[in-house]
N, C-alpha and C positions, 0 to 999 in steps of 0.2 A: 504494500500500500504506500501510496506518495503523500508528503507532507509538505509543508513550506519550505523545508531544508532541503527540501529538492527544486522547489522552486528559486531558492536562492542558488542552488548550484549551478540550473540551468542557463541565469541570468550572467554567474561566472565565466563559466565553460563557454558563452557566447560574446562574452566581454562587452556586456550589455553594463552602463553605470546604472546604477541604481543607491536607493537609499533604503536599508530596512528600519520602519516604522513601529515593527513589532505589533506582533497578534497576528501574524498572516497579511501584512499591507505589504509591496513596495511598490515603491515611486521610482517611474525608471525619466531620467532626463537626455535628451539625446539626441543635440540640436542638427545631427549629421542623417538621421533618417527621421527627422520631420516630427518624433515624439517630446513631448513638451508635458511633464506632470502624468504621465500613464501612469495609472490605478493598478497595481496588480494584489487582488486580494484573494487570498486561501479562505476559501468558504464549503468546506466539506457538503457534501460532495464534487464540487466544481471547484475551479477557480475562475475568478473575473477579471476581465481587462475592461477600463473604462479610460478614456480619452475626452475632456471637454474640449471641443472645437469650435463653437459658437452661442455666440449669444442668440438664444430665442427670440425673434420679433415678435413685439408686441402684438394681440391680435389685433388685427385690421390698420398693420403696418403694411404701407406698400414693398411690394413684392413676395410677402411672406409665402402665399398661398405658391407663386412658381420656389420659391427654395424648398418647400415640402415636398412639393411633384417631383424636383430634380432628387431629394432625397431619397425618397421610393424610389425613382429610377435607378440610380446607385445602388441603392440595394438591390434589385433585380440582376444589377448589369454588373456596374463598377466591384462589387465588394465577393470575395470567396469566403473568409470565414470568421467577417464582423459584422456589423450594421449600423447605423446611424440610428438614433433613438431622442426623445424627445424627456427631457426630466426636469420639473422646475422650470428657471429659467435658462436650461442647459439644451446644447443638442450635441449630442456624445455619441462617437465609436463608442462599440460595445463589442465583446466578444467573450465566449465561456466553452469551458474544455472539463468533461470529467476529470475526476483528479484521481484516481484511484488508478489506471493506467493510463495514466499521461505519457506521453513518447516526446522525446527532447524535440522530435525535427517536428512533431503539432505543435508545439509550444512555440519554436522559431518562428515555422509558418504564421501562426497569428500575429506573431510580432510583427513581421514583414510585413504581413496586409494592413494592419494596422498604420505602420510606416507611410508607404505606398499609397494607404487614402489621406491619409494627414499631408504628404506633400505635394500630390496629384490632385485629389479633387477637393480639398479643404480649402487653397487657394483660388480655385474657379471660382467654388461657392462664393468666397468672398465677395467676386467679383472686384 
């Protein structure tokens, strides 16, 4: 069975910087593949990846309603194994992996996509 101490190893072995939070958080910062404050939290059975990217528009702010449509579409198209999500007044990558047999190159993998939309299409969005 996998714990956080292997979530910290994977983060090692990858040479991924991170900060541990303690109680199953870390914070990985990593301003060379686009990650800025990613969540990673040990939450038995899963683990969570959370990435805030934007500020929610106010409702019945212009354009809000094409940035939700282009989000869905992202998520359809753009994204493999995260998604963009709506929380507060957050709009967050998201992504979650059993923890129980977690495989180091799933874990990578997420990492990546996560990467990948924060530098690729988190910048569009901005517009």
């Amino acid at each position: 069975m996998r714990t956080e101490r292997d979530i910290e190893r994977f983060l090692g072995d990858f040479g991924i910087p991170y900060q541990d939070l303690g109680g199953g958080l870390f914070v990985v910062t990593d301003d060379a593949s686009g990650l800025r404050n990613l969540a990673i939290k040990v939450e038995a059975p899963v683990v969570v990846f959370r990435l805030r990217v934007l500020d929610a528009p106010k409702p019945g702010a212009p354009g809000r309603e094409a940035l939700f449509e282009n989000l869905l579409r992202l998520n359809g198209s753009g994204l493999l194994h995260s998604a963009f999500c709506l929380q507060g007044d957050g709009i967050y990558l998201t992504a979650a992996l059993p923890l129980d047999n977690l495989d180091p190159n799933e874990f990578q993998a997420v990492i990546d996509d996560l990467g990948i939309a924060a530098s690729q299409h988190v910048a569009a969005l901005r517009g």
